[in-house]
C-alpha positions, 0 to 999 in steps of 0.5 A: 142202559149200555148192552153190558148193563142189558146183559149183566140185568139178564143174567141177574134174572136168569141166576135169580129164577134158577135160584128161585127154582132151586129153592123151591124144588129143595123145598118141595123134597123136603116136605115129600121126604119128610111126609115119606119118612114119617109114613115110613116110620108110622108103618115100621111101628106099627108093624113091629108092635104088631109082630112083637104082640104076635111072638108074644102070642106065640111063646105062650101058644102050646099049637106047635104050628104057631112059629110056622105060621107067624114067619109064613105071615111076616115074611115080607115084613123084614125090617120089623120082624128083625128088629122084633126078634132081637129085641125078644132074644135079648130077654128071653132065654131057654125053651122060649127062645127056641120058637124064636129060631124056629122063626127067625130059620123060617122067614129071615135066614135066606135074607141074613146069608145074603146080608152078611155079604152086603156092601153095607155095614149096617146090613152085615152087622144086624145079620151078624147080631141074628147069627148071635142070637139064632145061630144053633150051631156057628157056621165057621165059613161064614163067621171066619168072613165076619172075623175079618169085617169092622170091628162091631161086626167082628164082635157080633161074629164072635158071640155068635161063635161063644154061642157053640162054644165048640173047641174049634170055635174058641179057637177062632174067637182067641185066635180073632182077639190075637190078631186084633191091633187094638181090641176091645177088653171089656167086650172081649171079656162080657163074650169069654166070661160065661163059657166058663171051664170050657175055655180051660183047654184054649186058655192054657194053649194060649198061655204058652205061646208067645203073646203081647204082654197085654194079652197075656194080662188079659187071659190072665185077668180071664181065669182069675175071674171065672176062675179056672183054679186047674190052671193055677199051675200054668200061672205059676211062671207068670208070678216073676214075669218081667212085665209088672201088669202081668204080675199084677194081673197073676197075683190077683187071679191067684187072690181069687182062686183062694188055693191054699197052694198058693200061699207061699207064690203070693208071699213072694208076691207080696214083697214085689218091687212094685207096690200094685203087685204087693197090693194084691197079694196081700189081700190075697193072703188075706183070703187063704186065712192062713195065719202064717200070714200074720206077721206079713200082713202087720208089716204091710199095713205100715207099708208107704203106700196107701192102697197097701195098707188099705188091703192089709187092713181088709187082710187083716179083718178077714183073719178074724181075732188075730187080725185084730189083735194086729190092728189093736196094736198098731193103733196104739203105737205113735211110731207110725201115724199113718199105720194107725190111722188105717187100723183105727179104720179096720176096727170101726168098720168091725165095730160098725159091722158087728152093730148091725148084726 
């Protein structure tokens, strides 16, 4: 063998050992991570089962020190008390929930106050969750920090804001969707829907300042659904906004508000240019019951488009023997099939109706 041939063998070797050693120290901290893992996990179980027996305990104990001794005793178990807590606080709510933050004050908060600065999501966005939870009173300093964090905390901050429903603290909360690029409706509106009336004051604000088109349909969508009938006057203006989904989203938050006044904005509404606008008035005059509206929702039920005629169909229901005449009427004609056609519907399904009765 020549000595290149003496020298490439022993390097052959020296990588094969290296690799040999490699693989088995990979191995070896496998099996030590897995077996540490699994003690991890078996002693956060058993904990947390534990303390979630003890807070169950504890909420039907009438001894007023029993929250104080169970946060004295859990202190040092973190992990599982939190994820206990929150588990707890999810479903449970009025004097019960009280004893939970009594718990949550006396063993956790000092730890959340300095996980909310942590470098680490995780550890800001389970903080943020407690403050949601736990929180009495929001702390603005530290929720206009969390305002400024990655959204899933950003969205943790402000529950824990809706919690004091205070009108600074709505203001934070319309202010921090304002400036989101890209927000997220539907979490948006599971946090605003419950304050209910108290929005009134911030939603009129809102709705005079110069918003996205978007934002405006979505405070729009907001007091329709509550609904915030004393804001009818400030969604008056928006009827003949420019922007279709605006006029869209007014003509159903008026449908929902169900104001007599408000029968000659949706008969405007109903002869909009755009067929989603006409869609909703009409089933909003349907509800006013106003039997002016009558002509009106016979002539949309031969309208061109079908979710037109499907709500002046239900409109037309709604009126009660004078819708049906309409829709008898129409069934019988042969001028319009597809107007017939959806009245015949209208009066199977008052036929069905009035069977199961």
């Amino acid at each position: 063998m020549t000595v290149n041939g003496q020298m490439a063998y022993h390097i052959l070797l020296i990588s094969l050992e290296t690799l040999a050693i490699f693989s088995l120290f990979l191995i070896v901290f496998i099996i030590l991570y897995r077996y540490v893992s699994s003690r991890r996990d078996r002693w956060f179980q058993y904990h947390y089962k534990r303390i979630t027996d003890e807070l169950l305990e504890m909420l039907t104990s009438q001894d007023p020190q029993a929250p104080e001794f169970l946060a004295t005793r859990n202190k040092n178990f973190t992990g599982p008390l939190t994820d206990a807590l929150l588990d707890l606080a999810r479903r449970i709510k009025g004097p019960e929930r009280k004893k939970l933050t009594i718990v949550f004050e006396l063993a956790l908060k000092d730890r959340v106050r300095k996980d909310l600065s942590s470098p680490f999501i995780l550890r800001r966005l389970v903080a943020a969750r407690l403050l949601e939870f736990f929180s009495e009173s929001a702390e603005l300093e530290i929720i206009q920090r969390l305002l400024k964090d990655k959204p899933p905390v950003r969205l943790a901050a402000i529950s824990a804001l809706a919690n004091s429903a205070s009108g600074q603290s709505l203001r934070y909360i319309l202010q921090s969707l304002e400036k989101d690029p890209a927000p997220n409706y539907q979490s948006y509106l599971e946090i605003l829907f419950p304050l209910g009336e108290t929005l009134e004051n911030e939603l009129r604000a809102a709705l005079q300042r110069p918003l996205r088109p978007e934002l405006i349909a979505f405070y729009v969508e907001l007091a329709g659904i509550i609904p915030l009938r004393r804001l009818f006057p400030d969604l008056l203006p928006l009827a003949t906004h420019e922007n279709k989904e605006i006029r869209i989203k007014t003509a159903r938050a008026l449908a929902r508000m169900e104001l007599p006044e408000s029968f000659p904005i949706l008969k405007a509404l109903a002869n909009d240019p755009a067929w989603e606008v006409q869609a909703q008035a009409v089933i909003g005059l349907g509800r006013l019951k106003n039997p002016e509206a009558l002509p009106l929702l016979c002539q949309a039920l031969r309208s061109p488009y079908w979710h037109v005629r499907l709500n002046a169909k239900e409109a037309l229901l709604l009126l009660g023997q004078p819708g049906l005449d309409c829709l008898k009427n129409t069934a019988r004609q042969s001028q319009d099939r597809f107007a017939a056609e959806m009245a015949m519907m209208g009066l199977r399904e008052y036929e069905e109706f009035y069977q199961k009765i």
